[in-house]
LUMNUTI-533860 format. One record per residue: residue in one letter; residue number from 0; x, y, z of N, C-alpha, C, O, CB in turn. Coordinates in Angstrom, 2 decimals, m for minus. Glycine has a CB too. Layout:
<nodes>
NODE   aa     i       n_x       n_y       n_z      ca_x      ca_y      ca_z       c_x       c_y       c_z       o_x       o_y       o_z      cb_x      cb_y      cb_z
NODE    A   NUM         X         Y         Z         X         Y         Z         X         Y         Z         X         Y         Z         X         Y         Z
...
</nodes>
This chain:
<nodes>
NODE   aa     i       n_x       n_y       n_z      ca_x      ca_y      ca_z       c_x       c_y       c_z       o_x       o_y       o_z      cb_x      cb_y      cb_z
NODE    X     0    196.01     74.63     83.74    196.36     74.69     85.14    195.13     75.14     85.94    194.44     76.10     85.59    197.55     75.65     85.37
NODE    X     1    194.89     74.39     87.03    193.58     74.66     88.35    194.20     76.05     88.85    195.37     76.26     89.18    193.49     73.21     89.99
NODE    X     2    192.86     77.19     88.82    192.98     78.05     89.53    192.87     77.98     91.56    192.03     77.48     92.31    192.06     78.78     88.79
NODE    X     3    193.84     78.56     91.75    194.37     78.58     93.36    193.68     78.94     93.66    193.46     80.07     93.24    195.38     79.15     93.99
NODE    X     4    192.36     78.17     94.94    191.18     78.77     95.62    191.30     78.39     96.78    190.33     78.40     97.54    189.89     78.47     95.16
NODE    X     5    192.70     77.90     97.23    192.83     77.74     98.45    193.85     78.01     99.48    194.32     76.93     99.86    192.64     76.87     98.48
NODE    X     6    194.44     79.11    100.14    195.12     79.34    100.75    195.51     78.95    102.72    194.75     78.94    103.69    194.90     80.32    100.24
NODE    X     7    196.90     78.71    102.60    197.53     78.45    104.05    198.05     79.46    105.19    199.26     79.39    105.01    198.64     77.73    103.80
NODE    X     8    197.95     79.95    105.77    198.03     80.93    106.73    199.01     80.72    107.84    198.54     81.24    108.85    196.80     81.08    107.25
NODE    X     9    199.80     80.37    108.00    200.89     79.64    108.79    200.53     81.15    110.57    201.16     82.21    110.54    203.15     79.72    107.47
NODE    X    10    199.99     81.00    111.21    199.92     81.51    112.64    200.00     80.96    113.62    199.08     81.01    114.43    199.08     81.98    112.92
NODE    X    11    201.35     80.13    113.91    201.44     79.10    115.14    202.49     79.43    115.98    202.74     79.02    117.12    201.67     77.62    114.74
NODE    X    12    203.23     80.44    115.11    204.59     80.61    115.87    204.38     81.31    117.41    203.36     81.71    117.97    205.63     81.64    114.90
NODE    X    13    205.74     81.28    117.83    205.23     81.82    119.87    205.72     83.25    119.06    205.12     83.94    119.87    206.64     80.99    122.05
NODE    X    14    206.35     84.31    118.08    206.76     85.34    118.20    207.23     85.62    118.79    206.89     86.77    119.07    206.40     85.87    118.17
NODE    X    15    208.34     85.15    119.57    209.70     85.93    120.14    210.22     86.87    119.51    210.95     87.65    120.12    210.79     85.18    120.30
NODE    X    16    209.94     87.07    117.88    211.16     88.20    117.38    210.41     89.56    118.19    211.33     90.30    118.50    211.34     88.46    115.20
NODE    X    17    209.62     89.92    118.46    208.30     90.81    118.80    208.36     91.10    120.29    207.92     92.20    120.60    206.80     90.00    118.43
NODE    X    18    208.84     90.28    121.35    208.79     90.66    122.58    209.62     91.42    123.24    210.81     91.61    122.95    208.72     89.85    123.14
NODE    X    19    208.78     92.07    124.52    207.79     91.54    125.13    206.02     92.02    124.68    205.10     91.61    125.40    208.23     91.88    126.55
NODE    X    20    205.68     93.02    123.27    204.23     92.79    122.52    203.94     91.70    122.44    202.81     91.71    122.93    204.02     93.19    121.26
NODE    X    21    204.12     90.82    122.20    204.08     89.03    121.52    203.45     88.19    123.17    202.87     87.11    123.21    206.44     88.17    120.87
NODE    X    22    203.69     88.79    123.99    203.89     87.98    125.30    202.07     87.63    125.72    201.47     86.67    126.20    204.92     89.13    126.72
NODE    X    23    201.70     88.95    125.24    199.94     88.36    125.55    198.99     89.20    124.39    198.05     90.00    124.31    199.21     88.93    127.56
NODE    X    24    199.86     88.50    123.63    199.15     89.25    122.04    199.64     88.46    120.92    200.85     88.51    120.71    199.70     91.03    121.63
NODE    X    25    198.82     87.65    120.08    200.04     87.18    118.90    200.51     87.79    118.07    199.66     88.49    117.52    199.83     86.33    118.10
NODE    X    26    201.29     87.89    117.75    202.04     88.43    116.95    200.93     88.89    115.37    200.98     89.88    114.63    203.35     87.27    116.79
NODE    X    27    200.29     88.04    115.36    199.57     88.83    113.97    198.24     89.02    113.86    197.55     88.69    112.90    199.78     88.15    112.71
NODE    X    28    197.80     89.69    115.12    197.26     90.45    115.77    197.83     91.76    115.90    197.05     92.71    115.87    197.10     89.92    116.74
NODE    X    29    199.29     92.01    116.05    199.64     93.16    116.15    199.37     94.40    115.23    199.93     94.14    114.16    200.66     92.97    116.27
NODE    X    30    198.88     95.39    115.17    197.93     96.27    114.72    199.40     97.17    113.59    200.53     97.37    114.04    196.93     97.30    116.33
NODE    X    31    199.03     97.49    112.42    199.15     98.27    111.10    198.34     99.25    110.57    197.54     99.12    109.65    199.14     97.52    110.20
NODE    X    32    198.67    100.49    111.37    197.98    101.19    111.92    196.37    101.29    112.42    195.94    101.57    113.53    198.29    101.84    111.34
NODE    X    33    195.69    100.98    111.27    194.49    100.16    111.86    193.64     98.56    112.03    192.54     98.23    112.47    193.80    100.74    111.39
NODE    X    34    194.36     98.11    111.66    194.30     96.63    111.45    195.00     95.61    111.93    196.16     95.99    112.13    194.42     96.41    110.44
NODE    X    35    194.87     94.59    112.18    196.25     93.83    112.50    196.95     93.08    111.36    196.31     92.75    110.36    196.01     92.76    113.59
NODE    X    36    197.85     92.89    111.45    198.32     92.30    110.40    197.80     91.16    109.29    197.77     91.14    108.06    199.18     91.96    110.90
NODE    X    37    197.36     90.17    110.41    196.45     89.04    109.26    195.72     89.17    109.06    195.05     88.14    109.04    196.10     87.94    109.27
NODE    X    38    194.81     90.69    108.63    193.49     90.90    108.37    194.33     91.90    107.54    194.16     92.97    108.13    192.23     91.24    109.54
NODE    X    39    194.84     92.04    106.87    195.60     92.73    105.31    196.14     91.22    104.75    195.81     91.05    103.57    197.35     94.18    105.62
NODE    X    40    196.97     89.98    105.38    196.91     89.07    104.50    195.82     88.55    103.81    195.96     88.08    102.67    197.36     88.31    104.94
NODE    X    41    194.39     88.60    104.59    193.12     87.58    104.00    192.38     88.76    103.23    191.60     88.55    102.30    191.95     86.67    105.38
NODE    X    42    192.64     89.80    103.65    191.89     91.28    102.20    192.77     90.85    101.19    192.20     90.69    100.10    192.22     93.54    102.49
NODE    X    43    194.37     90.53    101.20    194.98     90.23     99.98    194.44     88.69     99.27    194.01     88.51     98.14    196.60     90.25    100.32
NODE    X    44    194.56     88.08     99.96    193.71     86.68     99.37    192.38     86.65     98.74    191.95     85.67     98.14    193.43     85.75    100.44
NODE    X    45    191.62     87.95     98.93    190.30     87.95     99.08    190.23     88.54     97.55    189.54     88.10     96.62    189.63     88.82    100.44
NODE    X    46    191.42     90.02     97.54    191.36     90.05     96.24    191.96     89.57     95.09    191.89     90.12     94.00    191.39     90.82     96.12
NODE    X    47    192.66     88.35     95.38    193.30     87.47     94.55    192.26     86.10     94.00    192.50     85.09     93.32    194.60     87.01     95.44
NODE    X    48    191.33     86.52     94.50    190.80     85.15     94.53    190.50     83.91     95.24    189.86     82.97     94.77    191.20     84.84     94.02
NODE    X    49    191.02     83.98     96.42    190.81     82.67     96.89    189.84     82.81     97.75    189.71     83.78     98.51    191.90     82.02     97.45
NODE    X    50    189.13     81.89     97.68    188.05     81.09     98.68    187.59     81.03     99.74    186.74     81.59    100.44    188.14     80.27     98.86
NODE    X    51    188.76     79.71     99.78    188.98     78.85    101.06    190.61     79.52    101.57    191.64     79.76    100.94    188.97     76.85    100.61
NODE    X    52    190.14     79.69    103.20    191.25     79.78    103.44    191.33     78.62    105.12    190.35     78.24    105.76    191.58     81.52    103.41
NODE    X    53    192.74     78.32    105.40    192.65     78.04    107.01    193.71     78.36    106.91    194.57     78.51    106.05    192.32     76.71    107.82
NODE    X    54    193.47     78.54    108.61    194.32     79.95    109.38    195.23     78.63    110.32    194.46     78.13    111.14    192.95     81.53    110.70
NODE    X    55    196.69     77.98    110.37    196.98     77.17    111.43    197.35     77.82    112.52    198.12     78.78    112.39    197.86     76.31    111.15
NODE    X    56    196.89     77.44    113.80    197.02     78.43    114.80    197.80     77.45    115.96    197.81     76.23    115.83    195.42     79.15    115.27
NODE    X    57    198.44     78.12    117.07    198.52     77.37    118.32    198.08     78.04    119.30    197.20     78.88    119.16    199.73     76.95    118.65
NODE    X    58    198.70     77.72    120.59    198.18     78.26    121.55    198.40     79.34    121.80    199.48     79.92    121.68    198.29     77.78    122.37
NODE    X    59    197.24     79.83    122.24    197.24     81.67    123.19    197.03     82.30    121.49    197.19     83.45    121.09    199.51     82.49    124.43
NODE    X    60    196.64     81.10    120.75    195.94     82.29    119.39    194.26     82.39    119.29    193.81     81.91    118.25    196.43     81.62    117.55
NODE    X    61    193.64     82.73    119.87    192.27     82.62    120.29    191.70     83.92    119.46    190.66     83.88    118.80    192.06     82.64    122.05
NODE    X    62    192.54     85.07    119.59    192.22     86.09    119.31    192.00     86.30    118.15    191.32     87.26    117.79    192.82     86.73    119.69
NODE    X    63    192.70     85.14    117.06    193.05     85.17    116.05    191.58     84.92    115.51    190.92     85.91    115.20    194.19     84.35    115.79
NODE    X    64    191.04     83.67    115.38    189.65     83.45    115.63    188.78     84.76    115.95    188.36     85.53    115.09    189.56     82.49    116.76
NODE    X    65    188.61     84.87    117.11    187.80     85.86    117.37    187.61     86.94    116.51    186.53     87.28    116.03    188.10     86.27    118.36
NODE    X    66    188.84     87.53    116.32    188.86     88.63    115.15    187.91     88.49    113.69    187.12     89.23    113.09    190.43     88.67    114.67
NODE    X    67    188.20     87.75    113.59    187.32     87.23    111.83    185.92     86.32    112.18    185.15     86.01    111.27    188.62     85.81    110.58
NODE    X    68    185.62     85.88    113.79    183.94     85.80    113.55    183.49     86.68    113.90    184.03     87.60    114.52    183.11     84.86    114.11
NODE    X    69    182.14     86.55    113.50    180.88     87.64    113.33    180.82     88.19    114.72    181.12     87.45    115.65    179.27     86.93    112.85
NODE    X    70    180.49     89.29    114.93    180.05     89.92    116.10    178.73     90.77    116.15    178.67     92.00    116.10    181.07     90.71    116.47
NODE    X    71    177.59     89.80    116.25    176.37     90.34    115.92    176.28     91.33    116.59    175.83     92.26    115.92    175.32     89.62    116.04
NODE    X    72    176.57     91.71    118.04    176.19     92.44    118.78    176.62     93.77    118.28    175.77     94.66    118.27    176.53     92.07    119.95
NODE    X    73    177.82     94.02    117.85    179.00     94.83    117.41    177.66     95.38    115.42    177.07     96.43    115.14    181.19     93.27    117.20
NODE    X    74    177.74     94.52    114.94    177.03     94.76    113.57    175.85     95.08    113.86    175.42     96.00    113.17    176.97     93.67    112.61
NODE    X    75    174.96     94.57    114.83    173.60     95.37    115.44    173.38     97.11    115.69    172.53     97.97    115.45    173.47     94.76    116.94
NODE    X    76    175.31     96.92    116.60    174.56     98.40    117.32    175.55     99.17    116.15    175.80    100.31    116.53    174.93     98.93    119.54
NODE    X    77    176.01     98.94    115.19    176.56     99.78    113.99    175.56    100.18    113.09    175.45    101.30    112.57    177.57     99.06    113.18
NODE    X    78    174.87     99.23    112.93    173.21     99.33    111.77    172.31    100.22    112.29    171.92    101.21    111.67    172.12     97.79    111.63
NODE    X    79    171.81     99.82    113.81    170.93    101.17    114.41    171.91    102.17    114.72    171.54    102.80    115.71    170.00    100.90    115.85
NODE    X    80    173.08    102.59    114.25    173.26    104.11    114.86    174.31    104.49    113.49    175.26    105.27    113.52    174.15    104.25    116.84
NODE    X    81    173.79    103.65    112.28    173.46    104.08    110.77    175.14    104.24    110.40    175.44    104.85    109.38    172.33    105.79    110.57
NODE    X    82    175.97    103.79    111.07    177.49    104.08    110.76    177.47    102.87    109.93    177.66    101.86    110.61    178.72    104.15    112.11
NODE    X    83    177.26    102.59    108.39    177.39    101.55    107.52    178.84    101.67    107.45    179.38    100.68    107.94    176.58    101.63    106.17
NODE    X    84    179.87    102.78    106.92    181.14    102.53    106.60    181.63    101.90    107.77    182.38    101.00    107.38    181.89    103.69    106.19
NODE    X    85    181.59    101.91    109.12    181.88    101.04    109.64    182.07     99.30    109.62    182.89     98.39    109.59    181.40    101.43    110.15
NODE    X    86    180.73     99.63    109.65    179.98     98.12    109.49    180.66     97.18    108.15    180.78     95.95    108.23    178.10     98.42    109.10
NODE    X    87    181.08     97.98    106.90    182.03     97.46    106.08    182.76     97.28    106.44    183.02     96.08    106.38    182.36     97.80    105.30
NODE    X    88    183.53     97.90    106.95    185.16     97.78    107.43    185.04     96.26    108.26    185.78     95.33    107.94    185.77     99.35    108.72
NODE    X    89    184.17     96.17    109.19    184.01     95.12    110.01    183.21     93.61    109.06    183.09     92.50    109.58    183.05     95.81    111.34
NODE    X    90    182.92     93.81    108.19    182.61     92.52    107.43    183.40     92.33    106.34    183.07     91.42    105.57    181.25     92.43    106.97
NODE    X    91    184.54     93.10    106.04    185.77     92.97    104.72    186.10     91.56    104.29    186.44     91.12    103.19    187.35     93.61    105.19
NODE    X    92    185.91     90.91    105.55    186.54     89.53    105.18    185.31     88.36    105.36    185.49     87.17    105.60    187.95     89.17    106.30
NODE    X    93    183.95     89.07    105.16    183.62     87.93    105.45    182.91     87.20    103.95    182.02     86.35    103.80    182.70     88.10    106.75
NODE    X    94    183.71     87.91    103.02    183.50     87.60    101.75    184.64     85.95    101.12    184.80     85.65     99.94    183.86     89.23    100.95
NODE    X    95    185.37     85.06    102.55    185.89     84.04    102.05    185.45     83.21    103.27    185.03     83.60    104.36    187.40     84.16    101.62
NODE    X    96    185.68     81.83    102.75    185.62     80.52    104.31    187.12     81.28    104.69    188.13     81.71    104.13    185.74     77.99    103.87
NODE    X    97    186.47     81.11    106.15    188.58     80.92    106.95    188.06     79.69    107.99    187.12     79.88    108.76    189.60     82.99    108.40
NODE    X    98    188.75     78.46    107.94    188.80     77.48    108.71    189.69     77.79    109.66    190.47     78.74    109.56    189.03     76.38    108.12
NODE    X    99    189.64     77.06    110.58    191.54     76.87    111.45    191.53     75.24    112.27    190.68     74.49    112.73    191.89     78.54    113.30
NODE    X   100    193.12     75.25    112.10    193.53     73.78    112.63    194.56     74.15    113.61    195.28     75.13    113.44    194.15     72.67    111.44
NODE    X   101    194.64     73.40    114.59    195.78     74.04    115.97    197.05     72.99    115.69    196.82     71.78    115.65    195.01     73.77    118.09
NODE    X   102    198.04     73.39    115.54    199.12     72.97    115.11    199.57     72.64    116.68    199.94     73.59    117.36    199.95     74.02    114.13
NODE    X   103    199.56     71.74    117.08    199.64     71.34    118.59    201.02     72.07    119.11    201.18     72.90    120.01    199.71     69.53    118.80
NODE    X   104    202.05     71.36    118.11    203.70     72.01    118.98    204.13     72.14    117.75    204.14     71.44    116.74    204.94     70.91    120.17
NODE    X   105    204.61     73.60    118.17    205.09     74.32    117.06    206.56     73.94    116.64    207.57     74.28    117.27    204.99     75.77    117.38
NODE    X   106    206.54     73.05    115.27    207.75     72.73    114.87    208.36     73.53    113.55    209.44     73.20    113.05    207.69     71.32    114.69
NODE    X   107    207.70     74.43    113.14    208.06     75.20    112.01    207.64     75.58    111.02    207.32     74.50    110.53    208.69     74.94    111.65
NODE    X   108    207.24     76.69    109.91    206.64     76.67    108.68    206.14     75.49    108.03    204.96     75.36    107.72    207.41     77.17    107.91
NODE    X   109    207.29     74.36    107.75    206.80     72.95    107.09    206.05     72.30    107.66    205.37     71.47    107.05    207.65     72.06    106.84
NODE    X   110    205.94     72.49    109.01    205.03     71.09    109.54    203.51     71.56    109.83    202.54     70.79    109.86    205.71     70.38    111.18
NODE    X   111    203.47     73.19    110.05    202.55     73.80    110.06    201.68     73.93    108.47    200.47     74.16    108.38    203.06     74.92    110.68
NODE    X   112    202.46     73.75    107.50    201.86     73.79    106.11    201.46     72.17    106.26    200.30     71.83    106.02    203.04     74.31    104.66
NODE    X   113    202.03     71.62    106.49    201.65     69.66    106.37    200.35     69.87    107.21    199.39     69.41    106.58    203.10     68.16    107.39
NODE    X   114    199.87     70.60    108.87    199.26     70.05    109.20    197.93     70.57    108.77    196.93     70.46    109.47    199.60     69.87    110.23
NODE    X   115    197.96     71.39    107.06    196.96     71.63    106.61    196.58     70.69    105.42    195.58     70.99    104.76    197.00     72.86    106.40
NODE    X   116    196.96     70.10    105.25    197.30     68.62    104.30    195.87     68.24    103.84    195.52     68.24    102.66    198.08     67.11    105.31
NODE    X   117    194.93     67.85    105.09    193.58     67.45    104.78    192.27     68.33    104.03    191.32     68.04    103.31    193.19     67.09    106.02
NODE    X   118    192.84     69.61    104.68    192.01     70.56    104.34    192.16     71.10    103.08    191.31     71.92    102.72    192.06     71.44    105.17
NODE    X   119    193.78     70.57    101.74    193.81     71.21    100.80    193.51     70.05     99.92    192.79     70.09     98.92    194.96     72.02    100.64
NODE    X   120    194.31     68.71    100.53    193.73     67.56     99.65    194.77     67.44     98.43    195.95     67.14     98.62    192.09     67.91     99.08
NODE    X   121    194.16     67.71     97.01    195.32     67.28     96.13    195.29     68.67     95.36    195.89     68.65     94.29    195.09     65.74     95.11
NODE    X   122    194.72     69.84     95.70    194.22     71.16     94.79    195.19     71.74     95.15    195.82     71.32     96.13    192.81     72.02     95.00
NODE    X   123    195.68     73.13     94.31    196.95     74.25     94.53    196.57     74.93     95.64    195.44     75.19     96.07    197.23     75.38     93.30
NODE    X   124    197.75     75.20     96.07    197.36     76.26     97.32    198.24     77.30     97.45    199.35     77.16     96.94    197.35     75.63     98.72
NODE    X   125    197.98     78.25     98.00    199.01     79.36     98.45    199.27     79.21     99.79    198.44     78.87    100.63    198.55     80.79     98.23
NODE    X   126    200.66     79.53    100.01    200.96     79.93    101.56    200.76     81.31    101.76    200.97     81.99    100.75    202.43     79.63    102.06
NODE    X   127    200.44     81.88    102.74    200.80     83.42    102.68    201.31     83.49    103.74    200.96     82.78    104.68    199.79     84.50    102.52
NODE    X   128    202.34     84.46    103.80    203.01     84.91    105.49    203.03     86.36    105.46    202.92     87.14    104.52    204.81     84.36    105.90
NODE    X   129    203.17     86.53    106.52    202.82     87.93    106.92    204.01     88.76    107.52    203.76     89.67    108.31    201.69     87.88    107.96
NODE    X   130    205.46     88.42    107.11    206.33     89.04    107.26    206.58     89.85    106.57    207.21     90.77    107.10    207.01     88.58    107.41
NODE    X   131    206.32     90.00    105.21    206.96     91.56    104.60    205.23     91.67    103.60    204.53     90.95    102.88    209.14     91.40    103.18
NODE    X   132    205.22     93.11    104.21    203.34     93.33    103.58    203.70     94.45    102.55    204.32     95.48    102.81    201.79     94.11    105.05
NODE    X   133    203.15     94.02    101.24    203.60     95.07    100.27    202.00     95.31     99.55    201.08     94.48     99.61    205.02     94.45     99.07
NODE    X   134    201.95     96.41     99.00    200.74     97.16     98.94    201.30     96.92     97.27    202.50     96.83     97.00    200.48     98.90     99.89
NODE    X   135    200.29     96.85     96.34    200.28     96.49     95.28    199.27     96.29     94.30    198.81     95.15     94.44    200.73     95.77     95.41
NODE    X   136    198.69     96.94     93.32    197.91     96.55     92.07    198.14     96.39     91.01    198.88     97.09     90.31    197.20     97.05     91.82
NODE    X   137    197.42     95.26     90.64    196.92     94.11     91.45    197.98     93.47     92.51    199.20     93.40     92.38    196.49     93.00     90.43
NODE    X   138    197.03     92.95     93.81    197.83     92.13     94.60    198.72     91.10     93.84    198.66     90.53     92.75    196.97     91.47     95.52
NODE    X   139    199.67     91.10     95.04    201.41     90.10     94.45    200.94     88.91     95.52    201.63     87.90     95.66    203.68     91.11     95.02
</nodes>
């Protein structure tokens, strides 16, 4: 059996269960005590092994993105003022690819996993969702 090096990230939904937080924030973005939520799913992927990941996103998920690219400016002024544990904390994830594809209209888990179709091809993949986060060693 092919080892799983490629994971699905389903982030398209509008989050209604969540409002009114959800209303100008996505939902997995929403912070766990220090983190937001989909930045404990891709540390879990990260130590499972996988790779490749893409993140499917829709609209008003920008943030989502933003969060996981580089912020030179941010890693600059952490290096000159010698706070490295920081500076880890802020590159945790940049030990996998994360792609993203915009799931135009959000029709549901399935169609949001289909509209990653190209990007997995014919290889195993994981879904991960970010509704129930369980702490675990080794990751589940």
């Amino acid at each position: 059996m092919k080892k799983v090096k490629k994971a699905i990230i389903p982030a398209a939904g509008l989050g209604t269960r969540f409002l009114p937080a959800t209303k100008a924030m996505p939902k997995e973005m929403l912070p766990i005590v220090d983190k937001p939520t989909i930045q404990y799913i891709v540390e879990e992927a990260i130590e499972s092994g996988i790779e490749d990941i893409i993140i499917v996103t829709g609209k008003h998920k920008r943030a989502i993105e933003d969060h996981f690219d580089s912020n030179f400016e941010l890693e600059n002024n952490l290096i000159k003022k010698e706070k490295f544990e920081l500076l880890e904390k802020v590159n945790q994830t940049s030990k996998v690819d994360i792609h993203y594809i915009r799931q135009k209209d959000p029709q549901g888990l399935g169609h949001a996993v289909w509209c990653a179709r190209k990007f997995i091809g014919n290889e195993p993949f994981a879904v991960l969702l970010g509704d129930d986060i369980v702490e675990a060693d080794p990751p589940v």
